[in-house]
PAGUZA-328162 format. One record per residue (C-alpha): residue number from 1; residue in one letter; x negated, y negated, z negated. Coordinates in steps of 0.2 Angstrom, whole numbers, plus 2048, in hexadecimal, padded with zeros to 3 digits. Layout:
// PAGUZA-328162
pt k=NUM; r=A; x=X; y=Y; z=Z
...
END
This chain:
// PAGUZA-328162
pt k=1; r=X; x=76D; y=65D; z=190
pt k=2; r=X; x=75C; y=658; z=194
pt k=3; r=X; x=752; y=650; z=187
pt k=4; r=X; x=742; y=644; z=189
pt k=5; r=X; x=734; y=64E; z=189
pt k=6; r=X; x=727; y=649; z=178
pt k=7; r=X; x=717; y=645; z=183
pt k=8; r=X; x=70D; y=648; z=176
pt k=9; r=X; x=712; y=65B; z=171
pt k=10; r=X; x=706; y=668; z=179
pt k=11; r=X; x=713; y=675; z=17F
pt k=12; r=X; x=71C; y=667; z=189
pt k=13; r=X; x=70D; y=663; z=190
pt k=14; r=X; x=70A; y=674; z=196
pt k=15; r=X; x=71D; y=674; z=19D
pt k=16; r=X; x=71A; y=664; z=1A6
pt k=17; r=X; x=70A; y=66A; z=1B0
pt k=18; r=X; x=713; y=67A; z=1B5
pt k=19; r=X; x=723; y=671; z=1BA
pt k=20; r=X; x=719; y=663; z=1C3
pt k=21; r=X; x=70E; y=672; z=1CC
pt k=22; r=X; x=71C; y=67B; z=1D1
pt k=23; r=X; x=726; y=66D; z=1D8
pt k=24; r=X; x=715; y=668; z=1E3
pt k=25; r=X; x=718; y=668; z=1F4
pt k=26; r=X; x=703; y=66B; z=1F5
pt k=27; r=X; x=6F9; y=671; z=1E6
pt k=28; r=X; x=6F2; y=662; z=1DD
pt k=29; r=X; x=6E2; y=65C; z=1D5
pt k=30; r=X; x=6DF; y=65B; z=1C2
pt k=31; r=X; x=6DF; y=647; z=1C6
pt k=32; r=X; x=6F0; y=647; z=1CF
pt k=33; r=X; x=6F6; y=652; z=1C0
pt k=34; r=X; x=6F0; y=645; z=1B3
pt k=35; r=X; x=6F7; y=636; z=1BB
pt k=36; r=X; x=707; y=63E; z=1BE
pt k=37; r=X; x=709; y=642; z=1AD
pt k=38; r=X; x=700; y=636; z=1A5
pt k=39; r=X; x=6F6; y=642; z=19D
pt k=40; r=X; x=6E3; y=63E; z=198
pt k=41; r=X; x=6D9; y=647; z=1A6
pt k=42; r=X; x=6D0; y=652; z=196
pt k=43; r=X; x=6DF; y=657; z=18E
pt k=44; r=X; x=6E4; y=65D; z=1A2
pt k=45; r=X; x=6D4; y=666; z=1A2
pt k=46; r=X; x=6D5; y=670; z=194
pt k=47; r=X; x=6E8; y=673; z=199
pt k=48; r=X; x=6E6; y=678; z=1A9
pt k=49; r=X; x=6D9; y=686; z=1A3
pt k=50; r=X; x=6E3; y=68E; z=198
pt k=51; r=X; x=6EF; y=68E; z=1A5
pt k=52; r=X; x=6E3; y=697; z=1AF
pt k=53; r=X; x=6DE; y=6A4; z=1A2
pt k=54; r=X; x=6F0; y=6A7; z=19F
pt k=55; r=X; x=6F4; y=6AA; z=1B5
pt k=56; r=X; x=701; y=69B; z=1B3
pt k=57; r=X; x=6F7; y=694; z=1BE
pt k=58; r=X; x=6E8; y=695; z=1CA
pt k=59; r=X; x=6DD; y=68B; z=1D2
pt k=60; r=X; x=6D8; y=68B; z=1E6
pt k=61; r=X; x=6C8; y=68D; z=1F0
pt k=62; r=X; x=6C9; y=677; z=1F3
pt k=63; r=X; x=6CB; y=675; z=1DE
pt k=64; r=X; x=6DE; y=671; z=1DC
pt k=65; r=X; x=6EA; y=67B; z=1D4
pt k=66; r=X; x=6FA; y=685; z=1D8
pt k=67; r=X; x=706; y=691; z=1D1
pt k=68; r=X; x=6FE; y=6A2; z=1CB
pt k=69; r=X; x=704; y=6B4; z=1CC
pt k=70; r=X; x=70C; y=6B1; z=1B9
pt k=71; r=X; x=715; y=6A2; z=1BE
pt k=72; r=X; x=719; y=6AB; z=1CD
pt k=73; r=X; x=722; y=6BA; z=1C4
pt k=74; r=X; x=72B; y=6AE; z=1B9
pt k=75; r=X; x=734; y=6A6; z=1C6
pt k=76; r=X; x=737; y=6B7; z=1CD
pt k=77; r=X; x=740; y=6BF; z=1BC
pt k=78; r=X; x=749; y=6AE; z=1BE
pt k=79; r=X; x=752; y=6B0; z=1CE
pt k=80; r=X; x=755; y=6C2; z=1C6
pt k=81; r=X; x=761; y=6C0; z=1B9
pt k=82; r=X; x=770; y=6C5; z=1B8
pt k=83; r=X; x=77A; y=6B8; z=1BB
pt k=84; r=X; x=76E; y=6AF; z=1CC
pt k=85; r=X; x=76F; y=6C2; z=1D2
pt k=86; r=X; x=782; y=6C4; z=1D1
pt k=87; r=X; x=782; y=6B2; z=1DD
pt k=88; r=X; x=777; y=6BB; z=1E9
pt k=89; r=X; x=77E; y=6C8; z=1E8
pt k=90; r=X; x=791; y=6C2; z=1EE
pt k=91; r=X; x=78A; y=6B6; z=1FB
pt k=92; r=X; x=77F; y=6C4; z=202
pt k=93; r=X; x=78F; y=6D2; z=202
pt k=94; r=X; x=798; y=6C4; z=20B
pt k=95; r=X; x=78C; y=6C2; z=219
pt k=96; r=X; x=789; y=6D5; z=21B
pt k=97; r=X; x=79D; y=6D6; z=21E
pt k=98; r=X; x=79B; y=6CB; z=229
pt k=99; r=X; x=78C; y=6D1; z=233
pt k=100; r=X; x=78E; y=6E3; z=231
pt k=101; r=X; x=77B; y=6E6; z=22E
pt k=102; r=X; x=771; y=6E6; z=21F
pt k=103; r=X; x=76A; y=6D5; z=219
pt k=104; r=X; x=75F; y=6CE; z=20D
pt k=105; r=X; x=755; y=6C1; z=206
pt k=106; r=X; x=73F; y=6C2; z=207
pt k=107; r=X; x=733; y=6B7; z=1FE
pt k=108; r=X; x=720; y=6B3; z=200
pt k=109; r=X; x=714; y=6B8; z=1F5
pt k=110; r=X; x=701; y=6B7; z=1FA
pt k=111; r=X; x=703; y=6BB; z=20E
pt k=112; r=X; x=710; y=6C6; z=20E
pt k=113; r=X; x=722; y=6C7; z=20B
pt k=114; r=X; x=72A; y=6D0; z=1FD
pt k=115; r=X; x=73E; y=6D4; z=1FF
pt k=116; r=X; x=744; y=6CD; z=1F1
pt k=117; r=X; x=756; y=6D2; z=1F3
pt k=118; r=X; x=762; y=6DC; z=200
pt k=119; r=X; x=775; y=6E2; z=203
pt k=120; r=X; x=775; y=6F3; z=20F
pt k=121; r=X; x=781; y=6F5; z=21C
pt k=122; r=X; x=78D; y=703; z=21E
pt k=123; r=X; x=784; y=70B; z=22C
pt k=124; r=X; x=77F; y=71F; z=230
pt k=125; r=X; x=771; y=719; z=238
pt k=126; r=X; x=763; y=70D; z=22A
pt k=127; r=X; x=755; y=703; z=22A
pt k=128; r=X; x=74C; y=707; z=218
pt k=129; r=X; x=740; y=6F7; z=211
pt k=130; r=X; x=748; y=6F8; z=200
pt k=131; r=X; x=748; y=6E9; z=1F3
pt k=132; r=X; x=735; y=6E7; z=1F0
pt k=133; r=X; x=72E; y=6EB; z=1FF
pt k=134; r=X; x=71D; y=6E1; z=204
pt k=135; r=X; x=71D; y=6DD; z=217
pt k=136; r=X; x=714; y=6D4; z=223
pt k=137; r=X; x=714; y=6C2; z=226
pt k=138; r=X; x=70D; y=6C2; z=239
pt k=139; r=X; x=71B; y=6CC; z=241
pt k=140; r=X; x=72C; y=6CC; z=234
pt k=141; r=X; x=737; y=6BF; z=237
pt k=142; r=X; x=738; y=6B9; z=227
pt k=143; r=X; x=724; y=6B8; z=227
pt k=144; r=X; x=725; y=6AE; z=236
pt k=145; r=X; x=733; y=6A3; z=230
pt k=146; r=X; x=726; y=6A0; z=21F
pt k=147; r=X; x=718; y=69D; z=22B
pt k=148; r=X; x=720; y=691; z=235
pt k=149; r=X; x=723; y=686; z=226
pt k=150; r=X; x=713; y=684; z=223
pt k=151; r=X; x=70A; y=674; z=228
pt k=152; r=X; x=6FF; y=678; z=237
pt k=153; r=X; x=6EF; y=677; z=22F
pt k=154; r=X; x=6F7; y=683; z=21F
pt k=155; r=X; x=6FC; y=68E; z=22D
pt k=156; r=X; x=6EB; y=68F; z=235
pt k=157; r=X; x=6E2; y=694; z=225
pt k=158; r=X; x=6EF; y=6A1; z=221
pt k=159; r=X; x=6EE; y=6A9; z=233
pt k=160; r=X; x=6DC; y=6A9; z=234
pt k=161; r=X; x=6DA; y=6B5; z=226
pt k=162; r=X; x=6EC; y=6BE; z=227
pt k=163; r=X; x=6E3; y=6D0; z=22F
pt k=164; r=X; x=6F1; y=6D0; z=23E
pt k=165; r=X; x=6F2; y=6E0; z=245
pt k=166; r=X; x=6FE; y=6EA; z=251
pt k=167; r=X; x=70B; y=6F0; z=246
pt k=168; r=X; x=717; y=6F4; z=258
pt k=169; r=X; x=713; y=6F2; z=26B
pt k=170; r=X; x=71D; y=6E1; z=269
pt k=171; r=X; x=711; y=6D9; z=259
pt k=172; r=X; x=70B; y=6C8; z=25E
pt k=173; r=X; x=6F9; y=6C9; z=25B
pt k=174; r=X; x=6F1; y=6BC; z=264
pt k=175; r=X; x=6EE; y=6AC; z=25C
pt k=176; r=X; x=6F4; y=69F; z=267
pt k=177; r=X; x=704; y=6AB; z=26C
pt k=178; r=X; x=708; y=6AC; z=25B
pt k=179; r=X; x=706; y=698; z=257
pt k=180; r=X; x=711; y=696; z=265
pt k=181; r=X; x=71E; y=6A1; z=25F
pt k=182; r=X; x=71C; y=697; z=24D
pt k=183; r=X; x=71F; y=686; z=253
pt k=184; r=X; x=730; y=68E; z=25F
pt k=185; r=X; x=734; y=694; z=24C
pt k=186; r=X; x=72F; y=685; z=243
pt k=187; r=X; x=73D; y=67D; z=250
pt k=188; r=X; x=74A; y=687; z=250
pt k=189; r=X; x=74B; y=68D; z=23D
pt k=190; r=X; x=74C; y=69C; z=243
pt k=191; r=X; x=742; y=6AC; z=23F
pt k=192; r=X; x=741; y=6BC; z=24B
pt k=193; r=X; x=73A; y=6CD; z=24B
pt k=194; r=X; x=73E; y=6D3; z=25B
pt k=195; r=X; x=737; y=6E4; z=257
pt k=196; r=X; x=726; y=6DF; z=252
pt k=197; r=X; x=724; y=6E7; z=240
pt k=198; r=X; x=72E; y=6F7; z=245
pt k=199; r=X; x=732; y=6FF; z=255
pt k=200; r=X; x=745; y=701; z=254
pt k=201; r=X; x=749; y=6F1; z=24A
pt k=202; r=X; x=74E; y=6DE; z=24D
pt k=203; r=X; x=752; y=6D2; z=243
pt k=204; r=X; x=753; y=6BF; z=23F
pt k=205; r=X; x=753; y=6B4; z=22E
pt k=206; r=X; x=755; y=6A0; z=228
pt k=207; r=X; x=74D; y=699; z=21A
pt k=208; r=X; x=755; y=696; z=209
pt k=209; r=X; x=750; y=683; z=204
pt k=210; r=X; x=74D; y=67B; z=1F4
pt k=211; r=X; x=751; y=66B; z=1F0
pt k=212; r=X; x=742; y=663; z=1FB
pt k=213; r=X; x=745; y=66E; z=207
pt k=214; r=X; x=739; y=679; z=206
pt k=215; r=X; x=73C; y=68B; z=20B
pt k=216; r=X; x=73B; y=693; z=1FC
pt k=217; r=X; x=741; y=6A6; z=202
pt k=218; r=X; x=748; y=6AD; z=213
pt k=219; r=X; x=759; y=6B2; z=216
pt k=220; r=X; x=759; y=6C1; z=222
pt k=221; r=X; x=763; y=6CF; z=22D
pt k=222; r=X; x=75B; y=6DE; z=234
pt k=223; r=X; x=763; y=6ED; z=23F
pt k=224; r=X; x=75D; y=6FC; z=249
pt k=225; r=X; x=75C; y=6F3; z=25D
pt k=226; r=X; x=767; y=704; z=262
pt k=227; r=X; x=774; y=6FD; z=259
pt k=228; r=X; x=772; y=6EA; z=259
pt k=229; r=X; x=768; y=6E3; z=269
pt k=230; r=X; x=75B; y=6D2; z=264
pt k=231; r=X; x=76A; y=6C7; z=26E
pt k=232; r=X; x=778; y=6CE; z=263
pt k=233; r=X; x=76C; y=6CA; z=255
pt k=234; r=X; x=76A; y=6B9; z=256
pt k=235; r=X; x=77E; y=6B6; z=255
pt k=236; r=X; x=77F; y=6BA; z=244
pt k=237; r=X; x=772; y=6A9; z=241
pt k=238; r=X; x=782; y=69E; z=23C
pt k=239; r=X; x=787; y=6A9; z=22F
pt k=240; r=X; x=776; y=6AA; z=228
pt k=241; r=X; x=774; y=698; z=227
pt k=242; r=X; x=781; y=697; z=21F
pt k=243; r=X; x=781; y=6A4; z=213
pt k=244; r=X; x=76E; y=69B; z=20E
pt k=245; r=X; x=776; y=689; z=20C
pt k=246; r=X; x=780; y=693; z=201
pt k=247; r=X; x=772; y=69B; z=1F7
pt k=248; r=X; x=769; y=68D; z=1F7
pt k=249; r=X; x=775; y=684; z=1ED
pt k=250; r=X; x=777; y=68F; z=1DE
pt k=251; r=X; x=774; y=688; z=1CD
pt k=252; r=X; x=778; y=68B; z=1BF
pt k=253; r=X; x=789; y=67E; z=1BF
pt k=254; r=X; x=78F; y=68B; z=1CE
pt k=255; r=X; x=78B; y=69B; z=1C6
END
């Protein structure tokens, strides 16, 4: 049962802030902050620089704030526990059962994409990018997919300091090829690597919403093209939408 928070306790404070910066849909001033809170603008101050020095928070090249690495690792050993994993766990075993390729889910963190979270296929012949992986947001689908959510003008400052390289003969590397691809993404809701991060391998992904609908983390299948061509591919998009509306109503009512 939720409680009214006592405005004038310091901890809550801190609470509020981090709540109210993770929620943002854009990092915010120290004046938004103190207005949505109706916290005096020192008190913010002092606040937000403890959150700084603790990396609960971090402040941006423009002067506003967002979520830091701390925050970010808390909300990571979140969606690990036991009982969020075991939800996962069954919708994702599901999916691969229906599919017959391994799946999984990837996050982004800085400008790449970490897979958070995957269920193997019972195949001879395997892809390997194991849970933790770090991969390329250029030319994954799932980075694309995370790219493609991004407000035009977010997307252009990430790109023009994202160091694209070839990673296969089919990596997009030109700029306005690449844009274009993100806006055919941004569309369709769909993701696709049509062997652009490794020779060999397709795959495809939708975005797992919060409650805004924001993507929050990318659902995805990948296979060996010998086995599954980038046509075939795409088929399996029903089942991953729906397998991600599914995920991206767990709570904790449901679990």
């Amino acid at each position: 049962m939720t409680t009214k928070r006592d405005k004038g306790s310091a901890i809550n404070r801190v609470l509020e802030i981090i709540e109210l910066v993770a929620n943002a849909q854009s990092p915010l001033s120290p004046a938004d902050i103190s207005h949505a809170l109706a916290i005096p603008k020192p008190s913010v101050h002092r606040l937000l620089a403890q959150l700084k020095q603790d990396d609960f928070l971090q402040i941006n090249l423009r002067g506003l704030w967002e979520p830091g690495n701390r925050l970010y690792q808390l909300s990571m050993g979140v969606w690990h526990a036991e009982r969020f994993k075991n939800a996962r766990q069954a919708i994702m075993h599901r999916l691969a059962s229906e599919v017959h390729e391994t799946c999984g889910i990837s996050i982004p963190q800085g400008l790449e994409m970490v897979y958070y979270d995957r269920v193997q296929a019972n195949w001879p012949l395997q892809i390997y990018l194991p849970e933790g992986s770090h991969t390329p947001v250029w030319c994954t689908s799932s980075g694309k997919l995370y790219l493609a959510s991004l407000t035009k003008a977010k997307r252009q400052k990430v790109l023009e300091v994202l160091p694209i390289t070839a990673m296969t003969r089919n990596t997009i590397t030109d700029l306005d090829a690449l844009n274009q691809e993100l806006d055919r993404i941004a569309k369709s809701g769909i993701g696709t690597d049509n062997e652009e991060f490794i020779d060999g391998m397709v795959a495809c992904s939708v975005p797992i919403k919060d409650g805004q609908g924001r993507l929050v983390a990318c659902l995805y299948v990948h296979a060996p093209s010998l086995r599954v061509s980038f046509d075939k591919l795409l088929e399996f998009v029903p089942h991953l939408q729906q397998a991600a509306a599914e995920l991206a109503k767990l709570d904790d009512s449901e679990i």
